[in-house]
N, C-alpha and C positions, 0 to 999 in steps of 0.2 A: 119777371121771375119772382115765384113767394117763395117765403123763407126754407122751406121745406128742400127747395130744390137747391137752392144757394148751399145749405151746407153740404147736402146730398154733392156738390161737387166736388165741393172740400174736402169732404170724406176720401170721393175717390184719388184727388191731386196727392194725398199724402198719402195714400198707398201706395199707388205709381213709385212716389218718391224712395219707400220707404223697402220696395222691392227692386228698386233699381238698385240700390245704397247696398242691399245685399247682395245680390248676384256678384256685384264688383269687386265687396270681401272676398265672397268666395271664390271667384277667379284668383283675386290678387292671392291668397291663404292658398290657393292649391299649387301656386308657381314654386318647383325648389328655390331654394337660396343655397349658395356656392360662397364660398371665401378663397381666397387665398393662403397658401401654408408652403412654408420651405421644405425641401427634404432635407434629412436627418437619419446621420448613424446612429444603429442601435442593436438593442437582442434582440431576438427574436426566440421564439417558442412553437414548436412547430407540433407539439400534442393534441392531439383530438380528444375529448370526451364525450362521451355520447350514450346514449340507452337504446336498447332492444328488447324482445320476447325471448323465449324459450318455446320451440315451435318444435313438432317433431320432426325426424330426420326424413319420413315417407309417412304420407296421406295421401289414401286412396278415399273417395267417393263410389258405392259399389251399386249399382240399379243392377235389373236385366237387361238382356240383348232381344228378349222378347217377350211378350207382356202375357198375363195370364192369371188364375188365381194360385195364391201362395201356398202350400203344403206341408214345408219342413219350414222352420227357420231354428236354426240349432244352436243360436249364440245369442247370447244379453249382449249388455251394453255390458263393461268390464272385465268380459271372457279373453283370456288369453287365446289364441289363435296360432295353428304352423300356417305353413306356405303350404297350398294346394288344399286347406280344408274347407269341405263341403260347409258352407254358411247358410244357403237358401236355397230354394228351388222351387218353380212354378209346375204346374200340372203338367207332366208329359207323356201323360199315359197313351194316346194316342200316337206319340213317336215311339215309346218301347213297343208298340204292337207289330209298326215297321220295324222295328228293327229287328225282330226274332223276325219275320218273316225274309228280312233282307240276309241276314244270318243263315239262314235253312237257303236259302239260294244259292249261296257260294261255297257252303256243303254240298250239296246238289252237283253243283256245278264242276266240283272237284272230286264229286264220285263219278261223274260220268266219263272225263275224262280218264279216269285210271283203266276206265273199259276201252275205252279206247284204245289206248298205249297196249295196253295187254294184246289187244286183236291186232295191232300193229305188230307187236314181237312174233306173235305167232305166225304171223304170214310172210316175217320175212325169215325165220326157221324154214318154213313151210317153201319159199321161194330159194332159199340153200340149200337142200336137198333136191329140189329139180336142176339147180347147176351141171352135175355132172351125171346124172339119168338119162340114158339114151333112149328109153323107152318113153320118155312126156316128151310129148310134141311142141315146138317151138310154139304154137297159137298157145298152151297152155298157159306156158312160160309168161309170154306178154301179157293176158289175161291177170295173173299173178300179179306182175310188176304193176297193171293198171288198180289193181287195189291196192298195194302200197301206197301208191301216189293219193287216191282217194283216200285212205288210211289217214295218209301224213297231213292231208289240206284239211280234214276233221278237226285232228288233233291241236292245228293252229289255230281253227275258228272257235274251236272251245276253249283253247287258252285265253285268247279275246273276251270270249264270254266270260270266263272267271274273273280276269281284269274290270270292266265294265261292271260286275255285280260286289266286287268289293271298291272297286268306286262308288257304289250308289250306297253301302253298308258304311263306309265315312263318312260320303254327305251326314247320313241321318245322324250320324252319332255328332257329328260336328254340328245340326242344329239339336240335340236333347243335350249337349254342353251347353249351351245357348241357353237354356233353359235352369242350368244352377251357377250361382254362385259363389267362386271360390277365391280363396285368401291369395291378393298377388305377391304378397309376403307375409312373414312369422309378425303377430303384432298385438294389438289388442282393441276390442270394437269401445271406441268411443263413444259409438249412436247409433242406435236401430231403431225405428221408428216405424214397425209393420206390424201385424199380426197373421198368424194363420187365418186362411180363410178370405183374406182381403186379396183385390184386384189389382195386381203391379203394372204398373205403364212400361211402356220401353223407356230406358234411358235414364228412371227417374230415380235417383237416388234413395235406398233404403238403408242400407250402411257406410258407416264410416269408421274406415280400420285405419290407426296409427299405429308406428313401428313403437317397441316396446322396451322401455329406458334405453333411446336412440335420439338423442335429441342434436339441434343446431338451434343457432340465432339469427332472427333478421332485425335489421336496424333498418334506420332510414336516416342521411346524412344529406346534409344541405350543397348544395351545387359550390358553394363559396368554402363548404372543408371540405372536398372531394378527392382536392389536390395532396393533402395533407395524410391518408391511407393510399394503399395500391394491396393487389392482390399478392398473396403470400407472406404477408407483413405480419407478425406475433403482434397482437395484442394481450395486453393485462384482464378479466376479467373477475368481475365480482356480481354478488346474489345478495340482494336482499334479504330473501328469507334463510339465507343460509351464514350470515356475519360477514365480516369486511374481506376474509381471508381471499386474497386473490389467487386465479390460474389462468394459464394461459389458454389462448385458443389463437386458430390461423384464421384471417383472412382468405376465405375461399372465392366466392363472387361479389365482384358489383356490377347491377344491373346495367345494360348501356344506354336504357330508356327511363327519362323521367318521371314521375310517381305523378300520373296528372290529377287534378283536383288540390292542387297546394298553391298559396299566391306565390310561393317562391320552389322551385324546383328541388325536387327531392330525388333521391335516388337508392335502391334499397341494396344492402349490403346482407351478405349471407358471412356468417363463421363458424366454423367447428372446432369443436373442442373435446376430450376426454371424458367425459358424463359415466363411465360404469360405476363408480364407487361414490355419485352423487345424488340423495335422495333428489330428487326433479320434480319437474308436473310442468308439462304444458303452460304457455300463459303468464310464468315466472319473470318479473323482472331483471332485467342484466344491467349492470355498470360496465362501459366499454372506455379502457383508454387504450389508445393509438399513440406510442410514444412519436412518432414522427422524427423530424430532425431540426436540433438546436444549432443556432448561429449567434455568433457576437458583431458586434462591430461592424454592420450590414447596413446599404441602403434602405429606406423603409420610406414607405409611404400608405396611407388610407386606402381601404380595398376602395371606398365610395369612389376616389379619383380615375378608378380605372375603367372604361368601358373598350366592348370588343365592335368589331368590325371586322366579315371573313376571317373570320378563325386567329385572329391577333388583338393585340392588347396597346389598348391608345389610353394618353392622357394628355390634359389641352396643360404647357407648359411657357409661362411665362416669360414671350423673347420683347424686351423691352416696351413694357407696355401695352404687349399683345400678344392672349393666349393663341396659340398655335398645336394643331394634332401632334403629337408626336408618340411613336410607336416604343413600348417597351417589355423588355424582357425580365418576363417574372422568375423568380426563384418560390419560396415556400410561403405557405399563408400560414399565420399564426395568432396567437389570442390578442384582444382588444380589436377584432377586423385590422390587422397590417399584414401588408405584405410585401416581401423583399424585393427589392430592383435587381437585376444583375445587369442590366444595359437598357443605356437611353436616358437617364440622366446623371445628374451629378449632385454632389451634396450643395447644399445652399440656395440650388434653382429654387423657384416659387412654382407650384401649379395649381389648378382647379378644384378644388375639394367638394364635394357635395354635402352641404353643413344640415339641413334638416329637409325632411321631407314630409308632408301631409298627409 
């Protein structure tokens, strides 16, 4: 062996060495570590604080129903808007040519009828008067009565017809609707991002109408204060841009599906509140407290100690030298991560605590 190769091993022996010694760190550094802690009376604080947006109360995203080039578009970005106004519209000149001719049909269709009904009346005047005429012969008579009948079986195949031709005069109108539009409420355009002239896709959004000093809040609150709000609850609120001065708002929704893409579960919270006589804007920061509920004198233990299992709440509790599951009943969670016992242990036990995690 020359010398070349000799250290050449050495080299490798204390990398080996030097990558094993690591991996082992970081095994051993990634294991929690747990201690032991008595439970213990105390307060408890059962408020929430928390931030949200200022988002409006209705957002629509408005494309067409069917694509074409663009012709009118009647509103900027900033325009106020009613409910039901014409915003945009694509080329339908082609369906208004149907539709004047579908139109002139069911005119058509209900003047010819009128002739009908008219030759009907007539003939059966015409057939009352041979009633009691000894001089028309009975063949007349039936002759008579068989136009009536043929009269009558007109009258309802053109009715049909009429039907049938202003059904085909809604269709069309129902696709040249298809072809603008309009405000699904009173509001104001956000964002319009077309011009005349250009080529609209189906579907693809060209405006965006928000309702008009209409606003609500969404927050987003952690899995672990969840328990701490419920819906209809008065919260406290405040604005950034507007000073500390607090007002209320309710509790309307919380989502029942978690906010995925978060390492810990999130869940988003809707509220409303009174907005008419507050300058706003969209995108506004909100301060949210959730008074909750205060307790003294309560069992309390580390959220970290608690883990679930089908829909219950376990923590590993100290029977003589050996932790053991045992099943408890929570009350309120409150600041510093505690939260209240109401059954399943007792003051002074020792249990499992989760002291750090990597």
């Amino acid at each position: 062996m020359n010398k070349k190769t000799f250290w050449t091993i050495v080299v490798l022996i204390v990398l080996a060495g030097a990558v094993t010694s690591y991996v082992t760190y970081q095994r051993l550094s990634l294991r929690p570590v747990f201690s032991s802690m008595a439970v213990e009376r105390g307060n408890i604080n059962g408020s929430l604080s928390f931030s949200g947006k200022i988002v409006p109360k209705d957002t629509a995203n408005l494309g067409f129903q069917v694509g074409g080039q663009i012709i009118k578009l009647n509103y900027q970005t900033g325009d106020k808007v009613q409910k039901g106004d014409e915003l945009a519209q694509v080329d339908n000149s082609d369906l208004a040519y149907q539709y004047k001719q579908a139109e002139f049909g069911v005119f058509s269709a209900k003047e010819y009828l009128d002739q009908l009904e008219k030759t009907q009346k007539q003939a059966e005047l015409k057939r009352k008067g041979m009633k009691n005429d000894a001089t028309v012969k009975s063949t007349d008579k039936k002759i008579q009565d068989q136009q009536i009948k043929l009269s009558k079986e007109a009258i309802d195949a053109q009715e049909y017809q009429i039907k049938a031709a202003e059904t085909n005069l809604e269709n069309i109108q129902n696709q040249i609707d298809q072809t603008i539009i309009r405000a699904p409420f009173s509001g104001v355009i956000s964002w319009q991002d077309s011009k005349v002239g250009e080529v609209a896709s189906v579907g693809t959004p060209i405006i965006t109408l928000i309702s008009d000093n209409d606003f609500k809040i969404e927050a987003e609150v952690s899995q672990l204060d969840l328990e701490k709000i419920s819906v209809g609850e008065i919260a406290k609120i405040s604005f950034d841009a507007l000073g500390s001065n607090q007002i209320e708002a309710k509790v309307n929704s919380i989502d029942p599906a978690e906010k995925t893409g978060n390492s810990v579960s999130e869940y988003k919270v809707t509220l409303e509140f009174d907005n008419k006589n507050l300058d706003l804007r969209s995108g506004m920061d909100v301060n949210i407290k959730a008074s909750g509920d205060n307790k003294n004198n309560v069992l309390l233990i580390p959220v970290s100690a608690v883990f679930r299992e089908n829909d219950k709440n376990y923590v590993y509790k100290d029977n003589s030298g050996k932790f053991e599951k045992t099943e408890v009943n929570l009350g309120i969670y409150g600041d510093h991560q505690m939260v209240e016992v109401i059954s399943g242990l007792s003051q002074g036990e020792n249990i499992l605590v989760l002291a750090n995690k990597f």
